[in-house]
Structures are given as structure tokens and as C-alpha cells.
MARGUSE-194678 format. One record per residue (C-alpha): residue number from 1; residue in one letter; x, y, z. Coordinates in nm, 4 decimals, always signed. Layout:
N
<rec NUM; "A"; <X; Y; Z>>
...
//
This chain:
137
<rec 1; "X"; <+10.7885; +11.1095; +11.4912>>
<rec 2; "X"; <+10.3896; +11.0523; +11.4916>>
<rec 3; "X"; <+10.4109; +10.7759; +11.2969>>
<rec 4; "X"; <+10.4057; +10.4280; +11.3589>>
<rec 5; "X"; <+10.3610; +10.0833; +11.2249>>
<rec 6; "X"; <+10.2432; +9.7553; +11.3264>>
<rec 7; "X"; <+10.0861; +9.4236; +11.1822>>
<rec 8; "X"; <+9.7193; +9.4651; +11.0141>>
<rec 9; "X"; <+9.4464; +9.2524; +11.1977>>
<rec 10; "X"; <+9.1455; +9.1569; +11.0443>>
<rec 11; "X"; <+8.9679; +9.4393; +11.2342>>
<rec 12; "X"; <+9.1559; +9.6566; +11.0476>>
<rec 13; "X"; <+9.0129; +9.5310; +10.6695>>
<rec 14; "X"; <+8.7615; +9.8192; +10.6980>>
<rec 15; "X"; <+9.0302; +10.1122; +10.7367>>
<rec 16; "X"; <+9.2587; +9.9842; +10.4902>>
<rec 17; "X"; <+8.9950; +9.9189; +10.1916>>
<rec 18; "X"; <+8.9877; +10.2910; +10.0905>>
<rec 19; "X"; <+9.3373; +10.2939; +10.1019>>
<rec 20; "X"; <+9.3487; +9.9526; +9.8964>>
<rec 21; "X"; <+9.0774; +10.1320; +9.6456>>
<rec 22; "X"; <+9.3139; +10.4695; +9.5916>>
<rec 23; "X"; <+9.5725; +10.2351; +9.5658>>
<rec 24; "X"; <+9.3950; +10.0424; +9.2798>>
<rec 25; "X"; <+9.2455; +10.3561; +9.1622>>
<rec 26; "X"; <+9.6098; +10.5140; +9.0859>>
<rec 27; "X"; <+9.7432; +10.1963; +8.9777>>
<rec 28; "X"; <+9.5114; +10.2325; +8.7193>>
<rec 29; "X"; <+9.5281; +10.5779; +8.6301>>
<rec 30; "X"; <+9.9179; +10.5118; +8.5419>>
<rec 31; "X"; <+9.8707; +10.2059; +8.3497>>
<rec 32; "X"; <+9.5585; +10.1890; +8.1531>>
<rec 33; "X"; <+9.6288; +9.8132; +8.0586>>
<rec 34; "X"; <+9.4795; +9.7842; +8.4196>>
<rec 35; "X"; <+9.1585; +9.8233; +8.4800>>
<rec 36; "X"; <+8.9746; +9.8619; +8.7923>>
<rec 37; "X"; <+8.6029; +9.6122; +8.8119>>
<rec 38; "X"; <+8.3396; +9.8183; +8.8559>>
<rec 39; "X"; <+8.1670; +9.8219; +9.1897>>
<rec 40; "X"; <+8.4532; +9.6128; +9.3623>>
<rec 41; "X"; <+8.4372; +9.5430; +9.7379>>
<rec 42; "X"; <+8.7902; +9.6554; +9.8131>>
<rec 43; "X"; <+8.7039; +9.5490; +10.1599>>
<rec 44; "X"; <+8.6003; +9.2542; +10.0672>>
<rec 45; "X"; <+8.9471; +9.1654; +9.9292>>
<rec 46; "X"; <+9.1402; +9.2698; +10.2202>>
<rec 47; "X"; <+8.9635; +9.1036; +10.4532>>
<rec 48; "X"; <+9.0515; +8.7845; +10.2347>>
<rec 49; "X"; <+9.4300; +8.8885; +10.2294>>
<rec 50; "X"; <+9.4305; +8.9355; +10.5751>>
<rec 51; "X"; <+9.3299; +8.5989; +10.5967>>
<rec 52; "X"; <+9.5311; +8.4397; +10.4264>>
<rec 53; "X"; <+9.8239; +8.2215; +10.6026>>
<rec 54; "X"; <+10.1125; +8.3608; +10.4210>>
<rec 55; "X"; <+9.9663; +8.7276; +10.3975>>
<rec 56; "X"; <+10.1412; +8.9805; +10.5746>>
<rec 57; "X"; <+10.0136; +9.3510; +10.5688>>
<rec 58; "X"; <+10.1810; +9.6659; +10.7729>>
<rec 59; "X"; <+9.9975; +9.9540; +10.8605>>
<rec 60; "X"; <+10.1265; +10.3040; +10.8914>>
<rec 61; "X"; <+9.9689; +10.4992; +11.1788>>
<rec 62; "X"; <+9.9710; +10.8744; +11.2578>>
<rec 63; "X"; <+9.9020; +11.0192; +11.5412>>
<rec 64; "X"; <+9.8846; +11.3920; +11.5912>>
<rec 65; "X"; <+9.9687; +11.4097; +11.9401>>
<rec 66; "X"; <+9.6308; +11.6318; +11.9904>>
<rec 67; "X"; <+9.4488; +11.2752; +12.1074>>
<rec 68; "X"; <+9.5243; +10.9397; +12.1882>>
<rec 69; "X"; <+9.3344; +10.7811; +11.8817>>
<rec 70; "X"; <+9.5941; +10.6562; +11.5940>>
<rec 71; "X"; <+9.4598; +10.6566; +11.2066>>
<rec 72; "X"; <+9.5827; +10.3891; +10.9786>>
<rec 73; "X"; <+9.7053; +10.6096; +10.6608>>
<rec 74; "X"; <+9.9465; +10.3412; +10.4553>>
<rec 75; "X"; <+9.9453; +10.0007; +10.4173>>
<rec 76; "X"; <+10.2535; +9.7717; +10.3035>>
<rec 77; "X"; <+10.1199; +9.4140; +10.1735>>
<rec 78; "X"; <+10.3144; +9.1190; +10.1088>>
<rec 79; "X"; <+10.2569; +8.7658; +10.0301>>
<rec 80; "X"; <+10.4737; +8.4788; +9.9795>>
<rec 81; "X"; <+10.4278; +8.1273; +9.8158>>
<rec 82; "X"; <+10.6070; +7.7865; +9.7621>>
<rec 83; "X"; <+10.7142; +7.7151; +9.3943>>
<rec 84; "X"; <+10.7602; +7.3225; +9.5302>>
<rec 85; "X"; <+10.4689; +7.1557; +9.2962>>
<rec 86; "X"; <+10.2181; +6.9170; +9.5285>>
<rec 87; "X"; <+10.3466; +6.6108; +9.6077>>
<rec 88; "X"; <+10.0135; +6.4305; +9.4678>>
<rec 89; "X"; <+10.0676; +6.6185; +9.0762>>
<rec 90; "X"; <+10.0247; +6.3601; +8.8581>>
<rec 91; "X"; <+10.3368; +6.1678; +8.6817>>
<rec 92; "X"; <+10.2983; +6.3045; +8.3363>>
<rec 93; "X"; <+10.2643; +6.6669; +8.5433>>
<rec 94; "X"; <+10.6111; +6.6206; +8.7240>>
<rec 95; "X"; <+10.7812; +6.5470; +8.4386>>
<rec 96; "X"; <+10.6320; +6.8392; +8.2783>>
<rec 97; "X"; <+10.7436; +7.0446; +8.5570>>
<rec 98; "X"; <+11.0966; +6.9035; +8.5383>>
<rec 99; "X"; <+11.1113; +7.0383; +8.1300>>
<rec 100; "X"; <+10.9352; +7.3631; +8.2063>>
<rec 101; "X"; <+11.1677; +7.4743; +8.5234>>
<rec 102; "X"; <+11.5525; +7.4206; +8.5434>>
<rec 103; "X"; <+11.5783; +7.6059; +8.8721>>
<rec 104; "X"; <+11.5162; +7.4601; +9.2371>>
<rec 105; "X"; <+11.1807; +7.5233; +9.3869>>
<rec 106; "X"; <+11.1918; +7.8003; +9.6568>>
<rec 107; "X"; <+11.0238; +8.0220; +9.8518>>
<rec 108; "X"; <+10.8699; +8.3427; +9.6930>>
<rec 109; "X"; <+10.7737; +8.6960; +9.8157>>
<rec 110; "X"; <+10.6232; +8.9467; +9.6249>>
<rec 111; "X"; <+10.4654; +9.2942; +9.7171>>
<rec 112; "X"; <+10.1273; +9.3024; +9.6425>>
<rec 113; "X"; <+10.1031; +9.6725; +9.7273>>
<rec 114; "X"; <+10.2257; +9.9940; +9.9493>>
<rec 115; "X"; <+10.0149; +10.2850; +9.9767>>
<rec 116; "X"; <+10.0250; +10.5728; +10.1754>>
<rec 117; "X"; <+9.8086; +10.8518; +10.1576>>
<rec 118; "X"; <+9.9880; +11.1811; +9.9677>>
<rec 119; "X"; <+9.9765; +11.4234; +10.2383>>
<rec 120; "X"; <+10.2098; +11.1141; +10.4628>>
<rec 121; "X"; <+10.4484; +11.0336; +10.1898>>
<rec 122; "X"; <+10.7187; +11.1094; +10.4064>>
<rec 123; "X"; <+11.0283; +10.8863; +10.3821>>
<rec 124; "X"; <+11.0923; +10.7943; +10.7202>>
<rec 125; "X"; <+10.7364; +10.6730; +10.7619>>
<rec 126; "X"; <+10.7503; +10.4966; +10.4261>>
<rec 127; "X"; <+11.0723; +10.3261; +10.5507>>
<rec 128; "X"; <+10.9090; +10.1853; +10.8400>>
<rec 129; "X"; <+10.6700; +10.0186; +10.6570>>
<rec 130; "X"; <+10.8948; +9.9194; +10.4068>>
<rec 131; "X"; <+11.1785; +9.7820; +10.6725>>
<rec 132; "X"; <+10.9070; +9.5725; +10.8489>>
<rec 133; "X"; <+10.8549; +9.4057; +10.5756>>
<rec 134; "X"; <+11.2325; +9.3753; +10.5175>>
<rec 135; "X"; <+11.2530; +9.2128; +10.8356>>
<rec 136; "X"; <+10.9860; +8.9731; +10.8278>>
<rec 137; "X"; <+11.0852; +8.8561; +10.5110>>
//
């Protein structure tokens, strides 16, 4: 198969911003509730994702076997959070939490996007991306 997938790096921001921005871009053209700032640095944003400690993004590759270059043309991003308040939140905040939440605090992940580029949309390739997420999680 000529696709593969692997981690993002921050070196990648750059490749997956117009990717990110078609993402956005169709995101809003199916829900008009949604709409896009204009003039947004796309790269910008992933570069900030990437960053972030509990950020994970997958890239899907393709390679067409002519040379040995690779071109990133998904992405799979994921991020995950503690719902476990801060430990200095005020008295009168905990007790607030306590009335506002009768579950146990745990550990969330949520998709923040998966895009792949409509002439890749193959499901074995998407599955890859979507597995290695699977996995991590």
C-alpha cells in the first residue's frame, strides 16, 4: 500500500495547515452555524497544537513509488484533558464543583479533527490513521 502514517512533528505544521484550512473550510460549508475567521493562520494553530503536551496528531503519507519523497495528505488530531479541578480552586469553587458534577473526574479524549484529502479517502489509509489513534489512546 503507498500509504503510511506516523506522528506529526512540529516541522510538519507547515504541510498540514492547508489540510487543517480545507478541513475548516468544509466543516463550514456543512454547518453554517460555523464560521471560518477571516484571514486565519491555519498554520499558526497547528503549530500551537503540535505543541501542546497532550496533543497528538497522525499524518497520512503517500508515496507513489516513482520517488523516495513521501507527501503528508491526512491528518488525524486528538487531544485529551483532565476533568480533575486544580487542587488550589477556591473553597466556595469545590463545592460548586461537587453540585455541578455527580460523576468522578477522568481523563478525556476528543478528536479535534481527521482530514484527508478526497482523491486519498481510501479506507485502509483512513484506518491507519484512525487505529493509531486507537492505540495511543
Amino acid at each position: 500500500m503507498p500509504y503510511t502514517h506516523r506522528l506529526a512533528t512540529p516541522e510538519d505544521a507547515k504541510s498540514i495547515a492547508p489540510l487543517m484550512t480545507a478541513f475548516a473550510q468544509e466543516r463550514e460549508s456543512v454547518d453554517p452555524s460555523m464560521l471560518l475567521k477571516p484571514n486565519y493562520d491555519f498554520e499558526q494553530y497547528v503549530a500551537y497544537q503540535l505543541s501542546k503536551p497532550l496533543s497528538y496528531c497522525w499524518v497520512l503519507e503517500y508515496n507513489d513509488g516513482e520517488t523516495e519523497s513521501k507527501t503528508i495528505v491526512g491528518f488525524f488530531f486528538t487531544y485529551t484533558y483532565d476533568e480533575t479541578p486544580p487542587a488550589s480552586l477556591p473553597e466556595e469553587l469545590q463545592q460548586y464543583q461537587q453540585l455541578e458534577n455527580p460523576f468522578q473526574p477522568r481523563r478525556v479524549g476528543s478528536v479535534l479533527g481527521l482530514y484527508v484529502q478526497p482523491n486519498h479517502r481510501k479506507p485502509d489509509a483512513i484506518a491507519q490513521l484512525i487505529e493509531a489513534g486507537i492505540k495511543t489512546a
